[in-house]
C-alpha positions in Angstrom: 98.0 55.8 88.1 97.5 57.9 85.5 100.2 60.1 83.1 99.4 63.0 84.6 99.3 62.2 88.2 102.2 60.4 87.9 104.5 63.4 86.5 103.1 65.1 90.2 104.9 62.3 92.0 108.5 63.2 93.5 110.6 62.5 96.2 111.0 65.8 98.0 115.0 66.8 97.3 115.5 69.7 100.3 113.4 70.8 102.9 113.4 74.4 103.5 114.8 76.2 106.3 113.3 79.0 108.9 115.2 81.7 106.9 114.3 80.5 103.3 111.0 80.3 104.4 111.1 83.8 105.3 112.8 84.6 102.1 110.2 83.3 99.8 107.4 85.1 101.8 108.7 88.1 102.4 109.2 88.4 98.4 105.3 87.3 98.3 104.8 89.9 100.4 106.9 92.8 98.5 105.3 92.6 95.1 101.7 92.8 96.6 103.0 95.9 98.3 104.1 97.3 95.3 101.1 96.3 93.1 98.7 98.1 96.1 100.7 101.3 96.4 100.7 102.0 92.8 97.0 101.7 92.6 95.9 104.9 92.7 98.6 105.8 89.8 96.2 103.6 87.7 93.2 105.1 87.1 93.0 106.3 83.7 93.2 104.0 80.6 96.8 105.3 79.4 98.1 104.8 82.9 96.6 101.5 83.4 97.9 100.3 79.8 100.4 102.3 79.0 102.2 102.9 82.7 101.5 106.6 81.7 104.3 106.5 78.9 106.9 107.8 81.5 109.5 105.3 81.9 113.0 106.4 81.7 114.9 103.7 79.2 116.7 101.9 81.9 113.5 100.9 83.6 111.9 100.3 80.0 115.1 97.9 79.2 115.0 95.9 82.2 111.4 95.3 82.2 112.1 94.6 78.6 114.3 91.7 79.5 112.5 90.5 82.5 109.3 90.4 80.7 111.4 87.8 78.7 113.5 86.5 81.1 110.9 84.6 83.1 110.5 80.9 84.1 110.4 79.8 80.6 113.6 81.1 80.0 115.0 79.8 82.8 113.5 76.4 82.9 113.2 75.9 79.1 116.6 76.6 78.0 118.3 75.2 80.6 116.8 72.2 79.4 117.4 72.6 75.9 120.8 73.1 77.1 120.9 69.5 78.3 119.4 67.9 75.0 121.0 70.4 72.8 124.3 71.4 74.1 125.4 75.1 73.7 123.7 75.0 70.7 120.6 76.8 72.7 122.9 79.8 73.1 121.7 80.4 69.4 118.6 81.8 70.7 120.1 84.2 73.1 122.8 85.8 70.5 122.1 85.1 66.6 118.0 84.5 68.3 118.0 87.6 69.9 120.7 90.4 69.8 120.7 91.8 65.9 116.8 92.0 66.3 116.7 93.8 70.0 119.1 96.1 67.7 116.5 96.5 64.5 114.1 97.2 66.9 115.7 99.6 69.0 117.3 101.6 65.6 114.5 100.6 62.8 110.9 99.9 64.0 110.9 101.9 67.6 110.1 105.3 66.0 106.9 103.9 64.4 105.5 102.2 66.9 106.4 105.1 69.4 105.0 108.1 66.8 101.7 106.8 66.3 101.1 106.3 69.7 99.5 102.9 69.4 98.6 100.5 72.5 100.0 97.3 70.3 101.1 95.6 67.6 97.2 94.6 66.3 96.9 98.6 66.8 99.8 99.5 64.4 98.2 96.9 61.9 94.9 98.5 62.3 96.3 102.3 61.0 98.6 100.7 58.3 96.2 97.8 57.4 92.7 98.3 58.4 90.6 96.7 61.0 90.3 92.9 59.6 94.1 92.5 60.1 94.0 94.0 63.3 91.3 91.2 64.1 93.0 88.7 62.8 96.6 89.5 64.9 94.8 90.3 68.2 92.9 87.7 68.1 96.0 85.1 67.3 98.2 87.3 70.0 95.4 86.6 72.5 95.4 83.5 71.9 99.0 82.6 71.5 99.5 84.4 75.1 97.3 81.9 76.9 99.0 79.5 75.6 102.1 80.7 76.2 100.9 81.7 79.9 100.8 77.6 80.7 104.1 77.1 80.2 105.0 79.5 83.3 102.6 77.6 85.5 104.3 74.4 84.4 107.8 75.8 85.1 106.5 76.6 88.8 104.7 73.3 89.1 108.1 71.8 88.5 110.3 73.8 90.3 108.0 72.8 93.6 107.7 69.4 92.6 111.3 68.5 92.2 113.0 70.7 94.4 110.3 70.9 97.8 107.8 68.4 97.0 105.3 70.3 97.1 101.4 69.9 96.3 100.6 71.3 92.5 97.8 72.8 92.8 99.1 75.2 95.8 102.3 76.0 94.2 100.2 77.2 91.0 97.1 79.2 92.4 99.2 80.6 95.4 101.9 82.3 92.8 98.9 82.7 89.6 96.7 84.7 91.7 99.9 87.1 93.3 100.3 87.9 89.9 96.3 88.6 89.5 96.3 90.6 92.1 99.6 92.7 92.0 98.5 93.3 87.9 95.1 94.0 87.9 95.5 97.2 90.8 98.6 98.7 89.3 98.2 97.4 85.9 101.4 97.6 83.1 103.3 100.0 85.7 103.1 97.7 88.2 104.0 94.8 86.0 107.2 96.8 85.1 108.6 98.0 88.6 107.7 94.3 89.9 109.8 92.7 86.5 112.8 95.1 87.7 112.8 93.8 91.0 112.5 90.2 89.7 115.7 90.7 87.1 117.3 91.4 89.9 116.1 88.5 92.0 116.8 86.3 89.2 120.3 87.1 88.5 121.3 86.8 92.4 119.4 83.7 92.7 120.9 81.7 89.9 124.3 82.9 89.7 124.6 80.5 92.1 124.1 77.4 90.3 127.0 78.3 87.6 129.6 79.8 90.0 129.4 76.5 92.5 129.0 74.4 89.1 132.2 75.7 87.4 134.0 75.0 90.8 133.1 71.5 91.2 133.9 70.7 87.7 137.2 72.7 87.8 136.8 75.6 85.0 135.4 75.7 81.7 138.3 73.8 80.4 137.4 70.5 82.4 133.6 70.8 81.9 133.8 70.3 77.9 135.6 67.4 79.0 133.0 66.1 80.8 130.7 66.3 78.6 132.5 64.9 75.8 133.1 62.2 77.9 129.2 61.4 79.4 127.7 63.3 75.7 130.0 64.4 73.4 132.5 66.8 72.0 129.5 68.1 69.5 127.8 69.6 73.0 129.9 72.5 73.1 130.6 73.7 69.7 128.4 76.7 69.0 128.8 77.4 64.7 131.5 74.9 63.8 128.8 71.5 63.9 126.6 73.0 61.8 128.2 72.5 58.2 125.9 69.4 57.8 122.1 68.1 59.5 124.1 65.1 60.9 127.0 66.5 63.3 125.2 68.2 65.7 122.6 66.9 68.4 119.7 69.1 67.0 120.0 67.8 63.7 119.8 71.3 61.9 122.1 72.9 59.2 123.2 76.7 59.7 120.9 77.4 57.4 118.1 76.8 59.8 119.8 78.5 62.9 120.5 81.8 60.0 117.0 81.8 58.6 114.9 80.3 59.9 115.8 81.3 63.6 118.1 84.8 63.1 116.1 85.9 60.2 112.6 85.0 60.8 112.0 83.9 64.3 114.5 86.4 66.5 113.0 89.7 64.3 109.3 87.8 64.1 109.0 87.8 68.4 111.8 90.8 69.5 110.0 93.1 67.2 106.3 91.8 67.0 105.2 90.0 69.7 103.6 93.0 71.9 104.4 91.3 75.2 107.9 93.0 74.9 107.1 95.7 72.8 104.6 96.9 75.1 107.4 97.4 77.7 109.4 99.2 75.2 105.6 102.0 74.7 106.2 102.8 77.9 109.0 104.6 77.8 108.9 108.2 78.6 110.2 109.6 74.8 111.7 108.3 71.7 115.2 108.0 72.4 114.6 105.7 75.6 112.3 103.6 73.2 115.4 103.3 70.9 117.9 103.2 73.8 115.6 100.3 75.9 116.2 97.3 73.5 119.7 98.2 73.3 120.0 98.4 77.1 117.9 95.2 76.5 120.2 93.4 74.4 123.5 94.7 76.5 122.1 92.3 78.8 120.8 89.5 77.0 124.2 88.1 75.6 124.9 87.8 79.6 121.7 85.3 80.2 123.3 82.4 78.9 126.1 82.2 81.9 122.8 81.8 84.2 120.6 79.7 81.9 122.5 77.8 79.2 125.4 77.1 81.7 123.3 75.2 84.1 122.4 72.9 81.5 125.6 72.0 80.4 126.4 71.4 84.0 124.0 68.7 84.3 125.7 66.9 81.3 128.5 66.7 83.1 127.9 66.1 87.2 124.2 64.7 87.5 124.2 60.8 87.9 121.3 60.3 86.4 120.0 60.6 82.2 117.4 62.7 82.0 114.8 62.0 79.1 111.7 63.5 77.3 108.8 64.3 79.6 107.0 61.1 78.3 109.6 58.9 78.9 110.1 60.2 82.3 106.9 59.4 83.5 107.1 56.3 81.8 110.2 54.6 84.0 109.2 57.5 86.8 112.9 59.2 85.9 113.3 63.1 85.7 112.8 65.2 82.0 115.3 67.3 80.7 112.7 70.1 82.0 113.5 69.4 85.7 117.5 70.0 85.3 117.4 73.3 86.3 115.9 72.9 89.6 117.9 69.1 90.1 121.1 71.7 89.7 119.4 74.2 92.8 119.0 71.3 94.8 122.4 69.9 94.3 124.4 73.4 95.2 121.9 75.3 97.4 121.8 75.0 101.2 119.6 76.8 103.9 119.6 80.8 102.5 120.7 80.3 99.5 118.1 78.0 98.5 115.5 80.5 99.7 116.9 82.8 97.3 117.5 80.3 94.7 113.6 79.2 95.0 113.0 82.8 95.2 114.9 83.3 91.8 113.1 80.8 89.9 109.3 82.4 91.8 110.1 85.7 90.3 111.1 84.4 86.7 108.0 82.7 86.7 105.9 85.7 88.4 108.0 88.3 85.6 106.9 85.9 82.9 103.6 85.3 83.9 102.7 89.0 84.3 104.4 89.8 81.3 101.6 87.5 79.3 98.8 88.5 81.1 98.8 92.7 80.8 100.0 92.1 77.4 96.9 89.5 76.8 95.1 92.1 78.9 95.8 95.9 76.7 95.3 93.6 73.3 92.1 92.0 74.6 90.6 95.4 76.3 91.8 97.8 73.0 91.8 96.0 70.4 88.7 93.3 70.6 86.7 94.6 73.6 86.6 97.8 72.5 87.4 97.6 68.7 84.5 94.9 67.8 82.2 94.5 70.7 82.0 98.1 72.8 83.4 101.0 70.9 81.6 104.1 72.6 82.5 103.4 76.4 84.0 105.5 79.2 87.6 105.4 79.2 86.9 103.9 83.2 84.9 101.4 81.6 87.8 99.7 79.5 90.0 100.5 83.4 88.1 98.2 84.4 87.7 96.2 81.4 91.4 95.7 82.0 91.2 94.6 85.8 88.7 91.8 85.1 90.3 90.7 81.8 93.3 90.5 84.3 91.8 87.7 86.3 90.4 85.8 83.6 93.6 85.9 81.8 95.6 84.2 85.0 92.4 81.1 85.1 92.7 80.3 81.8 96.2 80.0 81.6 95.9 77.6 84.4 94.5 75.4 82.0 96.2 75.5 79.1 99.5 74.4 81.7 98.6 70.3 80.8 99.1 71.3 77.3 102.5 71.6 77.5 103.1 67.9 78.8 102.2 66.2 75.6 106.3 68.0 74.5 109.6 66.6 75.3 111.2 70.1 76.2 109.0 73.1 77.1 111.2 75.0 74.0 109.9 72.8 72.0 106.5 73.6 72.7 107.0 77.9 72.8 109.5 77.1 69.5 106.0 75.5 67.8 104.1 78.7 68.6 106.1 80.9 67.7 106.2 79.5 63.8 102.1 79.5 64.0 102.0 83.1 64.8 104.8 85.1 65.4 106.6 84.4 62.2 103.8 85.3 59.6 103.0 88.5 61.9 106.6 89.7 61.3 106.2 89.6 57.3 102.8 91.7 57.6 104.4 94.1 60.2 108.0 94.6 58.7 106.2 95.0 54.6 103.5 97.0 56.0 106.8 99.4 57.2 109.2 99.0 54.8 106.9 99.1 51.6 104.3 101.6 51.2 102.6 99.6 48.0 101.4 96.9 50.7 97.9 96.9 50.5 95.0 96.6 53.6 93.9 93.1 51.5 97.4 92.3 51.1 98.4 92.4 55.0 95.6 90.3 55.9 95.6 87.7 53.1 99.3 87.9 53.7 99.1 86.7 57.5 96.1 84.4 57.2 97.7 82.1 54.8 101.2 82.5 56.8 99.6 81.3 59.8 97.2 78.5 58.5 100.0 77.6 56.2 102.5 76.5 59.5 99.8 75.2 61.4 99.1 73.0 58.5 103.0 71.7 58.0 103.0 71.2 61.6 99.9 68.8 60.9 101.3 67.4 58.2 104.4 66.1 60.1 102.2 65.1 62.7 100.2 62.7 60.2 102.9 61.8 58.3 106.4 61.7 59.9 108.4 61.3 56.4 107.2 64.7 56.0 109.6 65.8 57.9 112.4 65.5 55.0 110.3 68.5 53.2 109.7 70.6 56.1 113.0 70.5 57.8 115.0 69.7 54.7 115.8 66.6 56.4 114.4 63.2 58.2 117.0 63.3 61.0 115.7 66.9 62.0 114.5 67.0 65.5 111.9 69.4 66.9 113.7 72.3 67.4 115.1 72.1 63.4 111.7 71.6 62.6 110.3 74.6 64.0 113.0 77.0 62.3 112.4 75.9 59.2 108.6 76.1 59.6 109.0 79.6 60.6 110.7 80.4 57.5 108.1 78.7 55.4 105.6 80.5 56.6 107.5 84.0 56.5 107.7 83.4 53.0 104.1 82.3 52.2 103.1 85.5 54.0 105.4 87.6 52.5 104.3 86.2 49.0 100.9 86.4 48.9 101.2 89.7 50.4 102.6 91.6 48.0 100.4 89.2 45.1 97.2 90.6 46.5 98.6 93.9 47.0 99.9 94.1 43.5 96.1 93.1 42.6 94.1 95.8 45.2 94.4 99.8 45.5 97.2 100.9 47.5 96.4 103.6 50.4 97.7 107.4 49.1 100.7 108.6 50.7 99.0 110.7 52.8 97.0 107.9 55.1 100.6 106.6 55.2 102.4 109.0 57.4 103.9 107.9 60.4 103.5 104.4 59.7 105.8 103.4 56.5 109.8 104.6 56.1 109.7 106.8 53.0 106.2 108.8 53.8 107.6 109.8 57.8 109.7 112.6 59.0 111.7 111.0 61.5 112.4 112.9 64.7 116.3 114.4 64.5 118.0 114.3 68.0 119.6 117.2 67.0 123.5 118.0 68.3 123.9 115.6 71.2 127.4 113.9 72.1 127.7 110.4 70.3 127.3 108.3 73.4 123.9 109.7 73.7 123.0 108.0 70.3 121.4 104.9 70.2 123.0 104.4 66.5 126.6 104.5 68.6 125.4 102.1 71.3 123.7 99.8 69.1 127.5 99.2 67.2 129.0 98.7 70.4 126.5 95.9 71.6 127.0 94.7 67.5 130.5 94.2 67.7 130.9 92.4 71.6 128.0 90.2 69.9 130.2 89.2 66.9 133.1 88.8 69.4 131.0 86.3 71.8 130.4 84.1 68.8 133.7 83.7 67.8 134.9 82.8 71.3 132.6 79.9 71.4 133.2 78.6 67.6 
């Protein structure tokens, strides 16, 4: 049998019952409702892209986080959980929060006043067309990529949990999300990842509430896994004073850096598959107020995705391994511990809505790749370099096909994601290619007006060939791992941060060489899209808890508090 068949093969763990049967399908059943009445709200280009630019910043913030919060997240970290410890909750708080914030407060007003479909579209007004090539083409690519790793989560959910066949559990849910996308387009995307936030969080509370009762409070769990792991498991900052005393072999200065500095501000405020929710919104304050809303709620995700995780440290009989070892001595990978923890807690009803759960994170995350893959493909290649002169229903339905296509070749680029031990591993990788040069282009091209069109797109080219060429290099040569990562005993994870950072830095340094070298743009051609050259909107005399400014301190400070707890 071969590798690949043989990670298919499971023993079935629960059988589903009448009523979560009707659970899952009546959920099948609600999104394609949704996708076909909002149709007919989809029919010009801003409302098939853009949900009309009407959402109200609650509705931006959720889909915000949903878009996120898909099966990656839930699948991915949980297992990162098991082979890291609580060390993954880095990438929810340090990873996440203070750049959700810088979004919200610092970069929002720009994207939002020059009315731009994307990211690639911002670059193109402050840079010129090649680096709006260059990005959208990268994006477009990275988002395929990144599109496999939701079909994978799925496969495995099905696999471990019901035993069911692959191939139905992939095109049945892929071609839901085709469907329900392509008719209503982003503002269908949106309403359905509302709906799915909500699904998610009633679905897996479940695994965390039942856990912490079996292993008798928080208290008694770190016991447990000091016991089965060890005590390093469940310290979040105080581990990290040297590469050696944690289990992800990384110094603080990774986690800081590389991962707070670089990676966090790199996807929260670049990657346009969240930012595009954040366009949508219906003025600028709920811009500014949606990543705050957004990042109110992501310091909670951990307790549902982290905590499973540690829970399988401590209760499941079994080791999990790396994904190659597992199909090796036919065990289970630390990818499957999420669904191994559904199966042990959930019986009839609430295993429909557990299954359910983990079918909408991987439907929000899944549709959240392909209308992002779809505006960048439609607006800026399709019609930036190959049609420029069509009829704004041409690029409509541009945009539905695109749609379609996006969802098959995601399908294949799932087996991609097997050749990593953890499925963070794998996005973690990506993410240093091309979301970390991207930030340096973005965040010079609107802090510094002196940033040259040559600049930006020397800038990111050499960011991104420079990580995808360390990545290489350790590939070829594992010793150069003590250069990379600053250590030999880094693993993966420690690897990618520090990549990142490398290749933040490259960009950011040739970028302002080769703009010191070129012409900058006059002030004039800069308005609107660099801090110094903008008049930025004034809210005028509003009560201070309708300031973003106000709610982005509160969300700071509970942040700083969380970390402390969990020292």
């Amino acid at each position: 049998m071969t590798p690949l068949l043989a990670t298919y093969v499971a023993t079935r763990l629960v059988r589903l019952s009448a009523v979560d049967v009707v659970i899952v399908v009546f959920y099948f059943a609600l999104v394609l409702s949704i996708g076909w009445y909002l149709k007919g709200r989809a029919k010009t280009g801003e409302d098939f892209f853009m949900a009309g630019r009407e959402m109200t910043a609650w509705i931006a913030g959720l889909s915000f986080l949903s878009a996120n919060l898909g099966a990656l997240e839930l699948m991915g970290w949980a297992a990162a959980a098991y082979q890291y410890g609580i060390l993954a909750t880095h990438w929810y708080w340090i990873g996440a929060i203070p750049a959700m914030l810088f979004l919200g407060i610092v970069m929002m007003p720009f994207y939002y006043i020059c009315k731009t479909h994307s990211v690639p579209g911002y670059l193109k007004l402050r840079y010129g067309e090649p680096s709006r090539a260059l990005s959208a083409v990268s994006f477009a690519f990275m988002t395929v990529l990144m599109s496999g790793i939701n079909m994978y989560s799925m496969a495995l959910v099905m696999k471990v949990v019901l035993g069911w066949d692959i191939h139905f559990s992939i095109w049945v849910s892929s071609l839901t999300v085709a469907v329900y996308v392509a008719l209503g387009g982003l503002r269908s995307a949106i309403f359905n990842e509302v709906l799915q936030f909500i699904l998610i969080w009633a679905g897996a509370l479940l695994i965390p509430i039942l856990g912490l009762v079996e292993t008798g409070g928080w208290t008694n769990l770190k016991l447990q896994i000091a016991h089965n792991a060890s005590a390093e498991y469940t310290h979040l900052w105080s581990t990290l004073g040297s590469f050696n005393n944690n289990p992800m072999g990384i110094h603080w200065t990774g986690i800081v850096f590389g991962l707070g500095a670089i990676i966090s501000f790199g996807y929260w405020t670049t990657d346009f598959l969240v930012v595009q929710r954040v366009l949508a919104a219906k003025d600028l304050r709920s811009a500014q107020m949606a990543p705050i809303i957004g990042a109110a709620f992501k310091m909670m995700v951990p307790f549902i995705v982290i905590l499973p995780g540690l829970l399988g440290l401590a209760v499941l009989p079994v080791k999990l391994t790396g994904e190659t070892a597992a199909v090796a001595n036919g065990g289970h990978s630390y990818n499957e511990v999420l669904p191994l923890m559904l199966a042990r807690y959930c019986g009839p009803g609430l295993l429909g809505l557990g299954v359910t759960a983990l079918i909408a994170g991987f439907m929000s995350g899944m549709a959240g790749n392909v209308s992002a893959f779809t505006t960048v493909w439609t607006y800026d290649i399709y019609r930036a370099l190959i049609n420029k002169n069509a009829a704004d229903h041409h690029y409509v339905n541009m945009g539905r096909w695109c749609t379609v296509l996006g969802v098959l070749i995601s399908v294949g680029t799932a087996y991609l994601v097997m050749s990593f031990a953890s499925i963070m591993d794998y996005v973690q990788a990506l993410f240093s290619f091309f979301i970390a040069p991207l930030y340096g282009t973005v965040l010079l091209g609107m802090l510094w007006k002196r940033a040259t069109g040559a600049g930006g797109f020397w800038g990111l080219l050499a960011g991104t060939l420079s990580s995808i060429g360390m990545w290489g290099w350790v590939k070829a040569d594992h010793s150069a791992l003590r250069y990379v990562a600053l250590s030999p005993n880094a693993r993966d994870m420690a690897e990618n941060m520090y990549r990142a950072l490398w290749s933040w830095m490259v960009c950011v340094v040739v970028t302002v060489a080769v703009s010191y070298l070129t012409q900058p743009a006059p002030d004039s051609e800069l308005e609107g899209l660099v801090y110094g050259v903008t008049a930025i909107p004034r809210q005028g005399e509003v009560p201070l808890h309708h300031r973003p400014g106000f709610w982005a301190v509160v969300v700071g400070i509970v942040f700083v508090v969380f970390n402390i707890l969990a020292w």
